[in-house]
C-alpha positions in Angstrom: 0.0 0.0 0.0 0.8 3.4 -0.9 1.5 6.5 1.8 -1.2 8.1 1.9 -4.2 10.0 3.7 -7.3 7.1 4.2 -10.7 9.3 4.9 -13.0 6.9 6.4 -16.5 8.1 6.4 -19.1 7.4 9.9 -22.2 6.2 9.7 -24.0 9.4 8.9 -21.6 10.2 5.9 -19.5 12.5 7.8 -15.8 12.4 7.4 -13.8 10.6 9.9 -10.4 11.7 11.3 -7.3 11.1 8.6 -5.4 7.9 9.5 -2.1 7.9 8.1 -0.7 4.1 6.7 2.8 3.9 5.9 5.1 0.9 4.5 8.8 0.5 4.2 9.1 2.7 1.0 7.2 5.6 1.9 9.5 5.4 4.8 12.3 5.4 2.6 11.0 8.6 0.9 9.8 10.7 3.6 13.4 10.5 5.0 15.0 11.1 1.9 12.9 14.2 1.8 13.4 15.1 5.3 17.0 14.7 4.7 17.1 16.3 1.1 15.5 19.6 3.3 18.2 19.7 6.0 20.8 19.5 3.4 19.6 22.4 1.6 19.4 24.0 5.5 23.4 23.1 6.3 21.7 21.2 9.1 23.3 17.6 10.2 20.2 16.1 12.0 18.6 12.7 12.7 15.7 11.4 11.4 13.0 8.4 11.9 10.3 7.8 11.0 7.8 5.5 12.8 4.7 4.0 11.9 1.2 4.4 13.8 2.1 2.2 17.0 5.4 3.7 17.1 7.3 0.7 15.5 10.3 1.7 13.8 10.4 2.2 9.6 13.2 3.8 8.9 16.3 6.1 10.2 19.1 8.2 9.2 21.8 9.7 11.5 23.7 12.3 8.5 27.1 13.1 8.8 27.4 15.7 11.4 24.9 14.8 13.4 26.0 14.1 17.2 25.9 10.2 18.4 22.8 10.5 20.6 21.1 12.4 19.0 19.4 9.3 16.8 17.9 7.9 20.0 16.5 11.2 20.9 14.8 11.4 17.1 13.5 8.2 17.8 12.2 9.1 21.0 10.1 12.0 19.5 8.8 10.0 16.4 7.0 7.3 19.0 5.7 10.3 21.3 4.4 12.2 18.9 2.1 9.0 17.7 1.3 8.6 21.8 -0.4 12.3 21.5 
């Protein structure tokens, strides 16, 4: 399956909150992206990216970035699908 929005509709017909589904490759893209735009930024960062129950996809740590700072990405991609 594609990344991509899913708009579920309720019984009424009324749209339904946006649920997000991602596999390995749109991973794969959206930190390429992510990546592409800290580049173009001079930034060395880390990235993940995690899926809706916060299981791992996909990382990068770019050149530059400090060691730890991987496990503190990670950290805020599972938060931010606790919230």
């Amino acid at each position: 399956m594609d990344a991509g929005a899913i708009i579920e509709l309720n019984d009424r017909g009324a749209r339904a909150p946006i649920r997000l589904r991602l596999n390995a490759d749109a991973a794969v893209r959206l930190t390429d992206a992510a990546r592409r735009f800290a580049q173009d930024r001079k930034l060395a960062v880390s990235i993940v990216v995690v899926d809706v129950a916060g299981h791992f996809l996909n990382g990068v740590r770019m050149d530059g970035a400090p060691f730890g700072t991987f496990d503190v990405a990670r950290g805020k991609a599972i938060a931010s699908v606790a919230t």
